[in-house]
ROTI-367194 format. One record per residue: residue number from 0; residue in three letters; y, z, x of N, C-alpha, C, O in turn. Coordinates in Angstrom, 3 decimals. Each point is the difference from the previous one (the first is absolute). Layout:
N
<pt pos="NUM" code="ala" n_Y="Y" n_Z="Z" n_X="X" ca_Y="Y" ca_Z="Z" ca_X="X" c_Y="Y" c_Z="Z" c_X="X" o_Y="Y" o_Z="Z" o_X="X"/>
...
END
This chain:
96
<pt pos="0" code="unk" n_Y="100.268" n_Z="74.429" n_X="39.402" ca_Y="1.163" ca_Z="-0.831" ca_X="0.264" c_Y="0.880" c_Z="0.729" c_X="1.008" o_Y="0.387" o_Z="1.120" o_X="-0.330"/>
<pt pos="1" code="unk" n_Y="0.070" n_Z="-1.725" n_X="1.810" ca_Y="0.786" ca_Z="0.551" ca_X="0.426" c_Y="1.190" c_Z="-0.766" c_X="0.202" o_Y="0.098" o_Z="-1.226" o_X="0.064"/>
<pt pos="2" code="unk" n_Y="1.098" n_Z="2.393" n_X="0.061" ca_Y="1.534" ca_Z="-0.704" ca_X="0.144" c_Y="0.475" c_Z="0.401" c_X="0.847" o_Y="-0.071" o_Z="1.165" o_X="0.390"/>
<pt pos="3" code="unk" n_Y="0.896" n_Z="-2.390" n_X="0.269" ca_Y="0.450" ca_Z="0.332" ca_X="1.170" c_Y="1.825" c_Z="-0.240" c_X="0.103" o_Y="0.787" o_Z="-0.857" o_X="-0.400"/>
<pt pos="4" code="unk" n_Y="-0.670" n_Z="2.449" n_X="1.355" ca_Y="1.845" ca_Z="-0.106" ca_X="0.195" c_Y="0.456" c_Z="0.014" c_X="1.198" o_Y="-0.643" o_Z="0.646" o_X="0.827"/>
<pt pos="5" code="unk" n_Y="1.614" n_Z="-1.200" n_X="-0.490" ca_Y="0.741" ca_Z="0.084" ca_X="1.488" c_Y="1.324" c_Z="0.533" c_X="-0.009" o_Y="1.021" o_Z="-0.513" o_X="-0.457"/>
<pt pos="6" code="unk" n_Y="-1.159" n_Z="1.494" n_X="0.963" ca_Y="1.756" ca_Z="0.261" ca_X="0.499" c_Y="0.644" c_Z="-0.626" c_X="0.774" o_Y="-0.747" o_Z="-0.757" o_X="0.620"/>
<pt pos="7" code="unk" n_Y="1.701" n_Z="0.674" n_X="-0.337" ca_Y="1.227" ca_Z="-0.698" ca_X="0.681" c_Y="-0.286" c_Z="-0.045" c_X="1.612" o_Y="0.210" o_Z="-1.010" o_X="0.672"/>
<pt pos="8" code="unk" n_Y="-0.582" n_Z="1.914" n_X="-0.284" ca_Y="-0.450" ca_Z="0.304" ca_X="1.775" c_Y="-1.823" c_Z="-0.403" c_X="0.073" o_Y="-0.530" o_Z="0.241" o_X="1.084"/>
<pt pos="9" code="unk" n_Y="-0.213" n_Z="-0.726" n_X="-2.006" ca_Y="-1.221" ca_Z="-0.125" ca_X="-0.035" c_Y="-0.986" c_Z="0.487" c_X="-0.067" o_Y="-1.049" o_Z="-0.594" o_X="0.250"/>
<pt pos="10" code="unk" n_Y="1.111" n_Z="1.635" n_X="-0.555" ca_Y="-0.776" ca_Z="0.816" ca_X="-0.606" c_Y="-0.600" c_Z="-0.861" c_X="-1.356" o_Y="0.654" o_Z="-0.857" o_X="-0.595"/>
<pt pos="11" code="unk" n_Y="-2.119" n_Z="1.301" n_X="0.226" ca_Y="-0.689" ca_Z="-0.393" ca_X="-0.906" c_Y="-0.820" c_Z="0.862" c_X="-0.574" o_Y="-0.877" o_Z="0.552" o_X="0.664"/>
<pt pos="12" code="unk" n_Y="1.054" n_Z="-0.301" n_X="-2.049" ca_Y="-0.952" ca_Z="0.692" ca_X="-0.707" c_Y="-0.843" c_Z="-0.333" c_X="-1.695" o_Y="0.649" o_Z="-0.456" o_X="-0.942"/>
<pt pos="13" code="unk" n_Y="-1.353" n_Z="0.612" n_X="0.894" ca_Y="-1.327" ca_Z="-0.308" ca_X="-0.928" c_Y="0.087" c_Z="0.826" c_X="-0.787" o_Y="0.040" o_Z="1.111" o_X="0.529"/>
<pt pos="14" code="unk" n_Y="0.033" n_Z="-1.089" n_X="-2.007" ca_Y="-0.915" ca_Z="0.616" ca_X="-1.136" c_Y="-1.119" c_Z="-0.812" c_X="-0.594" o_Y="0.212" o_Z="-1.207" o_X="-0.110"/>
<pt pos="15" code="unk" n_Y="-1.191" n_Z="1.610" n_X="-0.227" ca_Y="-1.208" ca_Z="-0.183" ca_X="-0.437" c_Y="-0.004" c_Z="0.346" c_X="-1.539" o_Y="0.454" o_Z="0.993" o_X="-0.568"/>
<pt pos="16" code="unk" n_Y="-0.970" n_Z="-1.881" n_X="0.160" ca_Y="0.316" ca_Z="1.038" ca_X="-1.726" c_Y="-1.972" c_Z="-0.841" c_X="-0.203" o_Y="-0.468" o_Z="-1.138" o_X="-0.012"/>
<pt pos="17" code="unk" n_Y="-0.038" n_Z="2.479" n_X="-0.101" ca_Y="-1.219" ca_Z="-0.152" ca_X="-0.715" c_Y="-0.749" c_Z="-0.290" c_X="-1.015" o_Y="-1.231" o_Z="-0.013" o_X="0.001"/>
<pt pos="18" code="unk" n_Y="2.038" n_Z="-0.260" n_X="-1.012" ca_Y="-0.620" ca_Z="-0.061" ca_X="-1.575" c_Y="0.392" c_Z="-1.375" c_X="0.006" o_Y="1.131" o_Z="-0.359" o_X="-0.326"/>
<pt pos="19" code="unk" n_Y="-2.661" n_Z="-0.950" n_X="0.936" ca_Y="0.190" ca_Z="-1.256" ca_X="-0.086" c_Y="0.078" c_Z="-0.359" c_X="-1.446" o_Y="0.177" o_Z="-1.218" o_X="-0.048"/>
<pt pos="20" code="unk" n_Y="-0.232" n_Z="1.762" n_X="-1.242" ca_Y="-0.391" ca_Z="0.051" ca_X="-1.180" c_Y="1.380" c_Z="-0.523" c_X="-0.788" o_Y="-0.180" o_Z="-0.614" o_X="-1.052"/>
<pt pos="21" code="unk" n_Y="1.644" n_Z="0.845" n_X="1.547" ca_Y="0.888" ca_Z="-0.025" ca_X="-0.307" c_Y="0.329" c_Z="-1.569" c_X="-0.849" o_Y="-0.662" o_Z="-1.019" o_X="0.195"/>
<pt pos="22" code="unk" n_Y="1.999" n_Z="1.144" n_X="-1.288" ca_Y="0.393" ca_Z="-1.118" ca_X="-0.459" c_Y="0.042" c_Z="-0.963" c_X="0.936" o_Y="-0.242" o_Z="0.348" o_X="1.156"/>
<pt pos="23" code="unk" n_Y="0.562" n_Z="-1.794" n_X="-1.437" ca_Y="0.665" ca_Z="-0.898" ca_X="1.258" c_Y="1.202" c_Z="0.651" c_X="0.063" o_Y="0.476" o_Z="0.714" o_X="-0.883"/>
<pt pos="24" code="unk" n_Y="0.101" n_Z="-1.030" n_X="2.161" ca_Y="1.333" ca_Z="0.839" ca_X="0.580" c_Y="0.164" c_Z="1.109" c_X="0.530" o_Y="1.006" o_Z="0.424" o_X="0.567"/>
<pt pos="25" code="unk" n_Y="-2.337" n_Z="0.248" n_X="-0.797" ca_Y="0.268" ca_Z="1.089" ca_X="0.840" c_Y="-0.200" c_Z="0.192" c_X="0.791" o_Y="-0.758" o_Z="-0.684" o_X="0.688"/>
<pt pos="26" code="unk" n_Y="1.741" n_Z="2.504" n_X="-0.038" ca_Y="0.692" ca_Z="-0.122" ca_X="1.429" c_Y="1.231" c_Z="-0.763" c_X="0.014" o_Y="0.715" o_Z="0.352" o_X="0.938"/>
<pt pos="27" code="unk" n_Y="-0.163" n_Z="-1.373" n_X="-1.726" ca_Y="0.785" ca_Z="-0.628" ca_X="0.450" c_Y="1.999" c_Z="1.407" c_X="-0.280" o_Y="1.134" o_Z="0.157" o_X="0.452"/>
<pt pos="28" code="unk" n_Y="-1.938" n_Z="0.297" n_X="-1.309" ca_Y="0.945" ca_Z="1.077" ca_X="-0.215" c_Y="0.198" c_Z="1.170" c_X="0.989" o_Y="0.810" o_Z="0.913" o_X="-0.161"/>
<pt pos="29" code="unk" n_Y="-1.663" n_Z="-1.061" n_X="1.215" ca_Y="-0.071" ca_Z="1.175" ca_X="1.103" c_Y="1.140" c_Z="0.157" c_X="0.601" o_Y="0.660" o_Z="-1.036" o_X="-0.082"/>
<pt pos="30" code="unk" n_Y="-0.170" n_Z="1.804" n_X="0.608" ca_Y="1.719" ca_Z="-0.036" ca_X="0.400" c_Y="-0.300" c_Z="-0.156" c_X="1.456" o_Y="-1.200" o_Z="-0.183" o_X="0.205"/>
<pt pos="31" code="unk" n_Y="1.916" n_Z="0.202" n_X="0.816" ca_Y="-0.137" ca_Z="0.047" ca_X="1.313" c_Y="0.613" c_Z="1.370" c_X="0.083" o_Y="0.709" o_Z="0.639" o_X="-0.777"/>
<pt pos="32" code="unk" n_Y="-1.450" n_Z="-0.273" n_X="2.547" ca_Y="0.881" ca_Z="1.460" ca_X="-0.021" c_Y="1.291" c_Z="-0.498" c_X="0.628" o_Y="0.357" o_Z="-1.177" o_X="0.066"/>
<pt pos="33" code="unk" n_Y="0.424" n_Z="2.465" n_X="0.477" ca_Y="1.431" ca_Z="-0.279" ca_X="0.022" c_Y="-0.089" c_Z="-0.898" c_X="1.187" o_Y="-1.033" o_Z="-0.447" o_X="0.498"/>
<pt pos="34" code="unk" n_Y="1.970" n_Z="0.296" n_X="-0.206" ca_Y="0.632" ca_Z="-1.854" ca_X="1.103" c_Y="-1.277" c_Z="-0.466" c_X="0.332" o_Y="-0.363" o_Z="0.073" o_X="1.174"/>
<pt pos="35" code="unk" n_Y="-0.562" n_Z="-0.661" n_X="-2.254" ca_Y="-1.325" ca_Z="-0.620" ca_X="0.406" c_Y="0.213" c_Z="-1.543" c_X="-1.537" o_Y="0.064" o_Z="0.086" o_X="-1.226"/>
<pt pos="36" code="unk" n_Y="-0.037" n_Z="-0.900" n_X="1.880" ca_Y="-0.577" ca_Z="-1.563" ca_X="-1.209" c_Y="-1.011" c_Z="-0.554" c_X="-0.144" o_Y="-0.439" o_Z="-0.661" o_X="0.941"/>
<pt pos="37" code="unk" n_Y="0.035" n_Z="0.706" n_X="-1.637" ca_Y="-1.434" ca_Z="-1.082" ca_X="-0.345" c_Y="0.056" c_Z="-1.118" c_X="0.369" o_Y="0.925" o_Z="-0.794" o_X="-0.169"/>
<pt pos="38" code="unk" n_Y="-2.401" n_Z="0.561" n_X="0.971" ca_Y="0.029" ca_Z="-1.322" ca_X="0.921" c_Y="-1.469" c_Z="-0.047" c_X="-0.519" o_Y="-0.759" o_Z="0.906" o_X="-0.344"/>
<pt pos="39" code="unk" n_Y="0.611" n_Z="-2.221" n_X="0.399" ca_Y="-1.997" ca_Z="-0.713" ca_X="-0.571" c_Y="-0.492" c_Z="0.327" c_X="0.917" o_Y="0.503" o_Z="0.255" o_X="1.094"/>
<pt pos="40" code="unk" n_Y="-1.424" n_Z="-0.225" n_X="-1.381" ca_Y="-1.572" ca_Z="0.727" ca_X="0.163" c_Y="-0.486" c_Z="-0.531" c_X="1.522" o_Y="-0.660" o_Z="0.532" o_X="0.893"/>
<pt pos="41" code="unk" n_Y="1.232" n_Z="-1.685" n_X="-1.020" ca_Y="-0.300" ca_Z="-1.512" ca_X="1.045" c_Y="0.898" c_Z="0.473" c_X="1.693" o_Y="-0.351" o_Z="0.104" o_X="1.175"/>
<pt pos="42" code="unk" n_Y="1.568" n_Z="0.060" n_X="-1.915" ca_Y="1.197" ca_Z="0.680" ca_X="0.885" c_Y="-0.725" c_Z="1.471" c_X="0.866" o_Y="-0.165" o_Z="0.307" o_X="1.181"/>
<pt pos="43" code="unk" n_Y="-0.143" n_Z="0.362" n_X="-2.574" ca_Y="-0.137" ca_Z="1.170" ca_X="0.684" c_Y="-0.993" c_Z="0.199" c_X="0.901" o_Y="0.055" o_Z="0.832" o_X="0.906"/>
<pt pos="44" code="unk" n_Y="-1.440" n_Z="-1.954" n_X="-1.236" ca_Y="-1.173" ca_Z="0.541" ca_X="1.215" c_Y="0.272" c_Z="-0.751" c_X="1.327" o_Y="-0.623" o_Z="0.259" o_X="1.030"/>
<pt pos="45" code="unk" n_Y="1.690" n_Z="-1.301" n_X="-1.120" ca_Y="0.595" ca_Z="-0.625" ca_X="1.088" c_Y="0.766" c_Z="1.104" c_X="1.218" o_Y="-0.163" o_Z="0.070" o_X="1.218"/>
<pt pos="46" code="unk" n_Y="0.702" n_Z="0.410" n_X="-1.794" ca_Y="1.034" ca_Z="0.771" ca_X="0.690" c_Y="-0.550" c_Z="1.650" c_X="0.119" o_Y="0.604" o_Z="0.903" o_X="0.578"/>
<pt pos="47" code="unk" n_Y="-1.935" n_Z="-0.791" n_X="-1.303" ca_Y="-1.252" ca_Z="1.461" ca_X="0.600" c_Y="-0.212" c_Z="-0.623" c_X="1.399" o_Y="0.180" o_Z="0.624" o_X="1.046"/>
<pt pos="48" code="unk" n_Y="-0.606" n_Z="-1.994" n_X="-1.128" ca_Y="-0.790" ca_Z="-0.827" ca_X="0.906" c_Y="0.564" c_Z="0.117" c_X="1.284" o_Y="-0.399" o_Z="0.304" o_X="1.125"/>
<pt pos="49" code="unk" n_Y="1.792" n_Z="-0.754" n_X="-1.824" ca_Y="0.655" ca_Z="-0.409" ca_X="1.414" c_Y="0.695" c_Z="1.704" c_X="0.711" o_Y="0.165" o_Z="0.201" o_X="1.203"/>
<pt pos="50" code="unk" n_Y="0.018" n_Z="0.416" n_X="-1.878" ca_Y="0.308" ca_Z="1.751" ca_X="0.551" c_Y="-1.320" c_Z="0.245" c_X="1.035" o_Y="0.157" o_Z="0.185" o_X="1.206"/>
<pt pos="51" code="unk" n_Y="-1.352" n_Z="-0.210" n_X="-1.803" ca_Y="-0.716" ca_Z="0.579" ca_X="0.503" c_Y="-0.687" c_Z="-1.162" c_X="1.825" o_Y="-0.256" o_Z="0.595" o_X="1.046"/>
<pt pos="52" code="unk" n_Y="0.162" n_Z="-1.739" n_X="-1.145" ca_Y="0.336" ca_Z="-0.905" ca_X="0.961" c_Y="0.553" c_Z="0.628" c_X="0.775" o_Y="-0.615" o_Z="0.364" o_X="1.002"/>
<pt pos="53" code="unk" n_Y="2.062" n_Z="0.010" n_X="-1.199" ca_Y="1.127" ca_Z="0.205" ca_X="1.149" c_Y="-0.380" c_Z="1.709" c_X="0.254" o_Y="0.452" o_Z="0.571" o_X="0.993"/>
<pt pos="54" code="unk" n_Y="-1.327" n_Z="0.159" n_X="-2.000" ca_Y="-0.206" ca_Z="1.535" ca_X="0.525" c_Y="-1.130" c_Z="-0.551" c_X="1.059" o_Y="0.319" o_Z="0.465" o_X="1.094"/>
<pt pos="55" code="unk" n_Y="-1.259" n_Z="-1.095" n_X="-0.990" ca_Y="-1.181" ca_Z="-0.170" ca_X="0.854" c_Y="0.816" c_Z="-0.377" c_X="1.416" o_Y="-0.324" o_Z="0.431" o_X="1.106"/>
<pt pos="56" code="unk" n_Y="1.270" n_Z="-1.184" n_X="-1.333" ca_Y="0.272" ca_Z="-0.352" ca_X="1.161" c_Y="1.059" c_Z="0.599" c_X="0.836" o_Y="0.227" o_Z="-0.293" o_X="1.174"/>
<pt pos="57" code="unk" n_Y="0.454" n_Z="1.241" n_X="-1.960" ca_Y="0.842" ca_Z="1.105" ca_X="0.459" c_Y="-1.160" c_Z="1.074" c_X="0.626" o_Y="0.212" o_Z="0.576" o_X="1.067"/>
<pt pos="58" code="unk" n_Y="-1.355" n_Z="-0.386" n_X="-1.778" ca_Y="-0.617" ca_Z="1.043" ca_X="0.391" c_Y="-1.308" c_Z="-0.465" c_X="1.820" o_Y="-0.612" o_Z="0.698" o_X="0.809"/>
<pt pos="59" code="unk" n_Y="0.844" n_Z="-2.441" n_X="-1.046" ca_Y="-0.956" ca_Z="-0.543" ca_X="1.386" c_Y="1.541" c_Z="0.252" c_X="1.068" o_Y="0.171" o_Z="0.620" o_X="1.050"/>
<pt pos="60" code="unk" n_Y="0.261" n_Z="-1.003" n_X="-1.463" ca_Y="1.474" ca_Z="0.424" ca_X="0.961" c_Y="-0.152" c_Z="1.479" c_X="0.821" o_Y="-0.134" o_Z="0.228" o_X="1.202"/>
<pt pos="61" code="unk" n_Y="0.207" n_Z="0.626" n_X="-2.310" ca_Y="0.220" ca_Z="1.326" ca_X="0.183" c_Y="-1.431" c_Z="0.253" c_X="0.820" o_Y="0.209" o_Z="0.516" o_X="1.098"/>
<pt pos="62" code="unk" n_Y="-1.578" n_Z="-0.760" n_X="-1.379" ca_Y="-1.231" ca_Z="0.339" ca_X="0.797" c_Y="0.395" c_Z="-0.608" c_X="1.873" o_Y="0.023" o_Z="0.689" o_X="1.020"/>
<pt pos="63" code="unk" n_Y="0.286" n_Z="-2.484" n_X="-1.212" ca_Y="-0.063" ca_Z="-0.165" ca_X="0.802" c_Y="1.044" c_Z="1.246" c_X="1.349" o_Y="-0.448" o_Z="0.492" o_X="1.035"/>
<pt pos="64" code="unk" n_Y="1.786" n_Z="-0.352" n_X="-1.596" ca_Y="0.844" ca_Z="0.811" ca_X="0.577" c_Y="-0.544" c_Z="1.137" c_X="0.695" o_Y="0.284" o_Z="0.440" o_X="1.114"/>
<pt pos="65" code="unk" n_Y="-1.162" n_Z="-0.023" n_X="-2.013" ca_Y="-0.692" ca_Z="1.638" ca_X="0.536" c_Y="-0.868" c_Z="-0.585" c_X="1.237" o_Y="-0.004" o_Z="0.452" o_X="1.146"/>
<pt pos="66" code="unk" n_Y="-0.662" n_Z="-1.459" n_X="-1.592" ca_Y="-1.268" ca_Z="-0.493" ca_X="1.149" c_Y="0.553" c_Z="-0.276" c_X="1.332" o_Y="-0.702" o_Z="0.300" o_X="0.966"/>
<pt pos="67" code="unk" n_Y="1.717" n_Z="-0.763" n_X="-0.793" ca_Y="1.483" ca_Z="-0.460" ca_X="0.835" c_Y="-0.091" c_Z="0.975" c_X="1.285" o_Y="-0.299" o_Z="-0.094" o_X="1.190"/>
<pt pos="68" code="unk" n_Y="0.892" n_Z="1.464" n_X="-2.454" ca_Y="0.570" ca_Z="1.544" ca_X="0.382" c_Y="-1.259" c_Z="0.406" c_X="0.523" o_Y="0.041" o_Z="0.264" o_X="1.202"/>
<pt pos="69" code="unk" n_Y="-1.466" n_Z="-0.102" n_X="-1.911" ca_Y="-0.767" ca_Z="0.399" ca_X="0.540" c_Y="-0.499" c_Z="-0.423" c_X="1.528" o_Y="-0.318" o_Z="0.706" o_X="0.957"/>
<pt pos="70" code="unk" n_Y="0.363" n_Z="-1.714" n_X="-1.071" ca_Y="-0.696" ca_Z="-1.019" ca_X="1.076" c_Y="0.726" c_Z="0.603" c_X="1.682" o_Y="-0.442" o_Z="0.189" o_X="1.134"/>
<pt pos="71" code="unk" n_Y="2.152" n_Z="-0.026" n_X="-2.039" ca_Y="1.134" ca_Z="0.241" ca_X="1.535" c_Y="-0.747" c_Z="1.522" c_X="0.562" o_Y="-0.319" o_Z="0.489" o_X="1.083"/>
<pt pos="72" code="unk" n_Y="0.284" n_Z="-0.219" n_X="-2.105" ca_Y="-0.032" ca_Z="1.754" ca_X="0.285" c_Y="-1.055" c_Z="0.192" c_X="0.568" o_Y="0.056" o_Z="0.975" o_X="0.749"/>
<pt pos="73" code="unk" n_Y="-1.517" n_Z="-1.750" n_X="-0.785" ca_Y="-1.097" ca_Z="0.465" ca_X="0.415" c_Y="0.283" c_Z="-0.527" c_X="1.298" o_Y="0.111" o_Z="0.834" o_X="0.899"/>
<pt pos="74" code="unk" n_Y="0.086" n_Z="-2.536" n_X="-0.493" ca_Y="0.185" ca_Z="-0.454" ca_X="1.072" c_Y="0.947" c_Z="1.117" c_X="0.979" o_Y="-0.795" o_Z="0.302" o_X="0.890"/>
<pt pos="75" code="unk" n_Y="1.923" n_Z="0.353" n_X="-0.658" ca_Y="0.613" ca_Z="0.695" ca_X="0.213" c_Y="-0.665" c_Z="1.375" c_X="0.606" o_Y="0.178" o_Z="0.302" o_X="1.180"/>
<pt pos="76" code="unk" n_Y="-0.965" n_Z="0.519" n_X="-2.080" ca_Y="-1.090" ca_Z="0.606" ca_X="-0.179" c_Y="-0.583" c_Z="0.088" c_X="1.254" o_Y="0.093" o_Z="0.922" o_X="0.810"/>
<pt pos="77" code="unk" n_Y="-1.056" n_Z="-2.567" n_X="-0.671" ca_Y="-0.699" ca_Z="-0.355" ca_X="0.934" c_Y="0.528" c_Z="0.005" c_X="1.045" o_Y="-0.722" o_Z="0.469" o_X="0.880"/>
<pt pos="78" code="unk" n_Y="1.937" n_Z="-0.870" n_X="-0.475" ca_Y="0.825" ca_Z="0.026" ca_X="1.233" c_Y="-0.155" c_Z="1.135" c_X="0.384" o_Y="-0.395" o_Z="0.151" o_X="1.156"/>
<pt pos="79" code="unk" n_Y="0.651" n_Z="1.010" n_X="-1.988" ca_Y="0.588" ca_Z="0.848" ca_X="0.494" c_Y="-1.408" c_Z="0.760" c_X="0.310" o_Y="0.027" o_Z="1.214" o_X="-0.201"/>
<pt pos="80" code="unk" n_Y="-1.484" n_Z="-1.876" n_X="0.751" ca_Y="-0.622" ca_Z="0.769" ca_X="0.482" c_Y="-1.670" c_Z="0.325" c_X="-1.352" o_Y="-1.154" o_Z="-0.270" o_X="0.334"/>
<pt pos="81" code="unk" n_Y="1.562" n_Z="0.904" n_X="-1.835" ca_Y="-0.656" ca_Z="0.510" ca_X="-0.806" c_Y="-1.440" c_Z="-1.280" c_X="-0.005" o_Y="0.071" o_Z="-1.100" o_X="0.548"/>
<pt pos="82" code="unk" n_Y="-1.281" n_Z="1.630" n_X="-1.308" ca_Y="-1.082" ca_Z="-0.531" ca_X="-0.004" c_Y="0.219" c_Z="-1.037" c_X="-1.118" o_Y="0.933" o_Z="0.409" o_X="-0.691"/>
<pt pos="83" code="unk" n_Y="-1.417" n_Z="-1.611" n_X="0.212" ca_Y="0.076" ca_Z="-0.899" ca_X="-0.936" c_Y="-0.398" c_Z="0.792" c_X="-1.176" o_Y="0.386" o_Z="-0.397" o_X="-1.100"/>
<pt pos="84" code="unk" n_Y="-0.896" n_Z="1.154" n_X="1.156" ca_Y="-0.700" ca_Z="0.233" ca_X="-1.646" c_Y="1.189" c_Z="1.077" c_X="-0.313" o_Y="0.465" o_Z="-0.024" o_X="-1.140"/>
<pt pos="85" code="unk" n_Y="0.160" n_Z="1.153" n_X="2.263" ca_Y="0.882" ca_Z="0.845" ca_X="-0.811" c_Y="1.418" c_Z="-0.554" c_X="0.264" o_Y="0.904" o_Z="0.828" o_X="-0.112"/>
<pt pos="86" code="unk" n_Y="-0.596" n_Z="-1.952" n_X="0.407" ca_Y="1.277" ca_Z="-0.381" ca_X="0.137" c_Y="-0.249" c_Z="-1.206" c_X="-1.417" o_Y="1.098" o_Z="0.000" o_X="-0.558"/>
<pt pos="87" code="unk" n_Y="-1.706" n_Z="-0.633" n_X="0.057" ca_Y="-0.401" ca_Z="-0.483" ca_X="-1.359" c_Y="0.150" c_Z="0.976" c_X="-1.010" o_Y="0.563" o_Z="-0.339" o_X="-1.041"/>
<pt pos="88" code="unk" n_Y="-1.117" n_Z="1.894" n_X="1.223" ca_Y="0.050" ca_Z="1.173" ca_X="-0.959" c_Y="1.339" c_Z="0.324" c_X="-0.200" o_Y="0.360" o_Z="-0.140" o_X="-1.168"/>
<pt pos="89" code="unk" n_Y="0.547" n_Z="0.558" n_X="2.002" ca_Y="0.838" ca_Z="0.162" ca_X="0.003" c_Y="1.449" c_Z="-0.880" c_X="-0.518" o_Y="1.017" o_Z="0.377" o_X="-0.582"/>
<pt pos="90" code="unk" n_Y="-1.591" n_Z="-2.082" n_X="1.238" ca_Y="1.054" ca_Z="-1.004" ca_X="-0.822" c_Y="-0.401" c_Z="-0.243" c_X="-0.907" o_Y="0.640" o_Z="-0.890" o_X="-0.560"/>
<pt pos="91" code="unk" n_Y="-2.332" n_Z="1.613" n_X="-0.524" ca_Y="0.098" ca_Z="-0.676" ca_X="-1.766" c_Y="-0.651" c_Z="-1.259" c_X="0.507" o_Y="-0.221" o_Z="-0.734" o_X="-0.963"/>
<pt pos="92" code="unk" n_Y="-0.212" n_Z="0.142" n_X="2.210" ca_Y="-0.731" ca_Z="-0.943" ca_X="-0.115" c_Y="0.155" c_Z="-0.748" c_X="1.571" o_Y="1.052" o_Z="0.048" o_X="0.636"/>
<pt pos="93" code="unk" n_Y="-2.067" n_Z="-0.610" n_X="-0.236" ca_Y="0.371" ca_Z="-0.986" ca_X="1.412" c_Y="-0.137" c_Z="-1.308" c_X="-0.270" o_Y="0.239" o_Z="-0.424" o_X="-1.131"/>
<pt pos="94" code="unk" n_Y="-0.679" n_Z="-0.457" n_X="2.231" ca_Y="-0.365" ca_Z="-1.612" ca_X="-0.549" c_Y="-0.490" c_Z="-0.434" c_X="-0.794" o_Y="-0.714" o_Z="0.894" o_X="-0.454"/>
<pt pos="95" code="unk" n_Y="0.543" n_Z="-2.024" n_X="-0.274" ca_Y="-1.401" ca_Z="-0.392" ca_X="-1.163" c_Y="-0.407" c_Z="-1.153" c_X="0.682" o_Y="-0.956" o_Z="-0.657" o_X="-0.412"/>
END
């Protein structure tokens, strides 16, 4: 059985309680930790879901940016004379 809590800024965290064996109700006595509330189960894999969504796309953001940077630096590189393969070495990467 897992339970799920949210703090106030969104943060989310899970306890797991292992012993499926329990009376009915249990877990329901589990406390939350400090500035964290119990939110359903339903809630909580919604809002794993949706965190991790917005990390993928913070993190295609962040790749594309480098590819950007890379791309200037090699082009630049090239201007300035160097061979394609060590002006690519040097910018971390050339065209694709």
């Amino acid at each position: 059985m897992k339970i799920y809590f949210q703090h106030a800024d969104g943060r989310i965290k899970t306890r797991e309680l292992v012993d499926l064996e329990g009376p009915p109700g249990f877990g329901a006595e589990v406390p939350p930790p400090a500035g964290f509330t119990r939110i359903t189960a339903e809630e909580g894999e919604r809002l794993i879901a949706e965190h991790a969504a917005a990390r993928r796309r913070q993190l295609d953001r962040a790749r594309a940016d480098r590819d950007v940077v890379r791309l200037r630096a090699y082009e630049q590189l090239v201007s300035l004379g160097l061979d394609d393969d060590l002006a690519a070495f040097l910018a971390g990467g050339g065209p694709r």
